[in-house]
N, C-alpha and C positions, 0 to 999 in steps of 0.2 A: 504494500500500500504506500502510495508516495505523499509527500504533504500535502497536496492541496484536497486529498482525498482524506488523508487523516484531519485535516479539518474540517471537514463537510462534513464525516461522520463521528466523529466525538470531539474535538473539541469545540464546534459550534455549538453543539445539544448543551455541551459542561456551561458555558456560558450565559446559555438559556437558563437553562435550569437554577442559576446561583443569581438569575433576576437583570443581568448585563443586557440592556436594550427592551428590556420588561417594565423594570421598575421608574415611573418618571424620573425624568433628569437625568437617566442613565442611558451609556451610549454606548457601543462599540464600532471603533474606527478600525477598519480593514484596511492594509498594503497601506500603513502611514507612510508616506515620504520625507524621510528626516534630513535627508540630504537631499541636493543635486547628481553629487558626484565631484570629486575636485577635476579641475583645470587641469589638462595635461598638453607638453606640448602639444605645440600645431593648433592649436585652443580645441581638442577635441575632451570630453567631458568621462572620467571612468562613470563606473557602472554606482548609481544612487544606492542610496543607505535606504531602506524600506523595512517596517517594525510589520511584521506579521499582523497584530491586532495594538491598539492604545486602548486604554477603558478611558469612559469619561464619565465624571459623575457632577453635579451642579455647576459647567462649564468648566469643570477642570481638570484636568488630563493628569491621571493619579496609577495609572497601571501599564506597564509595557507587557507584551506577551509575545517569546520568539517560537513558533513552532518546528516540530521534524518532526519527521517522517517514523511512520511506527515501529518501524524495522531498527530505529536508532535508539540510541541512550535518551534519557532525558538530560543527561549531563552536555549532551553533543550543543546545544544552545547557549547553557550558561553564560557565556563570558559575550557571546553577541548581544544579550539580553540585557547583561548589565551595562555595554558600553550605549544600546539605546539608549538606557535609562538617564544614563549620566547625561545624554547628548539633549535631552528632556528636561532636563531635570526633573526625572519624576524618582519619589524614595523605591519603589516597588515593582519587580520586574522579576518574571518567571519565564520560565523554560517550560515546554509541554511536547511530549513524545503523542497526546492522544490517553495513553493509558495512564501515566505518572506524571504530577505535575512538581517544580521545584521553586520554591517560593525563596526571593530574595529582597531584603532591606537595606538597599544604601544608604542609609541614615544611622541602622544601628548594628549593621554588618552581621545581623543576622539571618541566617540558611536555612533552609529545612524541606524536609519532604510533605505535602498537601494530600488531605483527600479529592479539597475541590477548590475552585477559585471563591475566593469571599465576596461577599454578597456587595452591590454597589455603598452599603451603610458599612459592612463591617471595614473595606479598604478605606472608606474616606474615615473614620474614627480609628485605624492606626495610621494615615497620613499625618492625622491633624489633633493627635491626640491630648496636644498640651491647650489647644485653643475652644475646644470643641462645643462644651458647655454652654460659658459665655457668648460661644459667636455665633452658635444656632440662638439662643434669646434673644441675641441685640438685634440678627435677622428677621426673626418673626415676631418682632413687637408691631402691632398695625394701632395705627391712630382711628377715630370714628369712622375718618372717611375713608380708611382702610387701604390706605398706602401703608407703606414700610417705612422706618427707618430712615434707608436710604433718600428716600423720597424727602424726608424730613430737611434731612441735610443741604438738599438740593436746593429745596423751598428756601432754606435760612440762607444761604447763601445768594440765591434771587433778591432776596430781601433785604440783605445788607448794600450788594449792588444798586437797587433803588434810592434806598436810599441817601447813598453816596449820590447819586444821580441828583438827586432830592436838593441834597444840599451842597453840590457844586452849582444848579441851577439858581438857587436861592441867592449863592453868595455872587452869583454873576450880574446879577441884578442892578 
């Protein structure tokens, strides 16, 4: 079975199944292109950097995945998987044979063998584990008229602009 077959038949389903392109706000990006390719004489271009799958979960690209072929290790991706990651800067990047997955953490350099890929909640709550709390509330605070937060911010900032407007016009007078 060759890769694009061992991804059609398990590691797309494993994806599924752990909520990746199910669950809202969650995404999966196929044949990311992280590169071009560098410049080689003659300006002719090598062959681009392409990540197998990216996960993305509330706009942010939080998982690399390198797959091979069934017939291969699951070790056979490792070190491709992690230099996507780096080139990402994403903490989180696995290797996947189809049958065995190898879960890797550039953040805290830890390794390990997976039943299954973590759910789009459990990857972004070990991304963002020191923040997570706090920034999911200060995100979902809604005011009456049921904007967010951010929208707040926005508004105050509108407002100060005015009026400064306000009172440059005033003093022009």
């Amino acid at each position: 079975m060759n890769e694009s077959e061992t991804r059609a038949e398990y590691i797309d389903p494993k994806l599924k199944s752990s909520g990746w392109g199910e669950i809202e706000g969650s995404k999966v990006l196929r044949e990311f292109r992280i590169t071009e390719g560098k410049i080689q004489t003659g300006g002719l271009r090598a062959k681009p950097e392409i990540a197998d799958y990216v996960l993305v979960y509330k706009n942010q690209k939080i998982g690399v995945i390198e797959a091979k072929a069934q017939n291969l290790e699951v070790g056979e991706g490792v070190a491709q998987a992690k230099a996507y990651a780096q080139k990402l800067q994403i903490d989180y990047a696995y290797s996947t044979n189809g049958k065995e997955i190898y879960e890797m953490s550039l953040a805290t350099g830890e390794e390990k063998s997976v039943i299954d890929f973590p759910t789009p909640d459990e990857l972004w709550n070990k991304t963002f584990t020191d923040q997570n709390e706090w920034k999911e509330k200060f995100n979902n605070v809604l005011f009456e008229d049921g904007e967010k937060i951010r929208a707040m911010f926005f508004g105050f900032q509108e407002n100060l602009y005015a009026k400064a407007e306000k009172e440059y016009v005033y003093k022009s007078k």
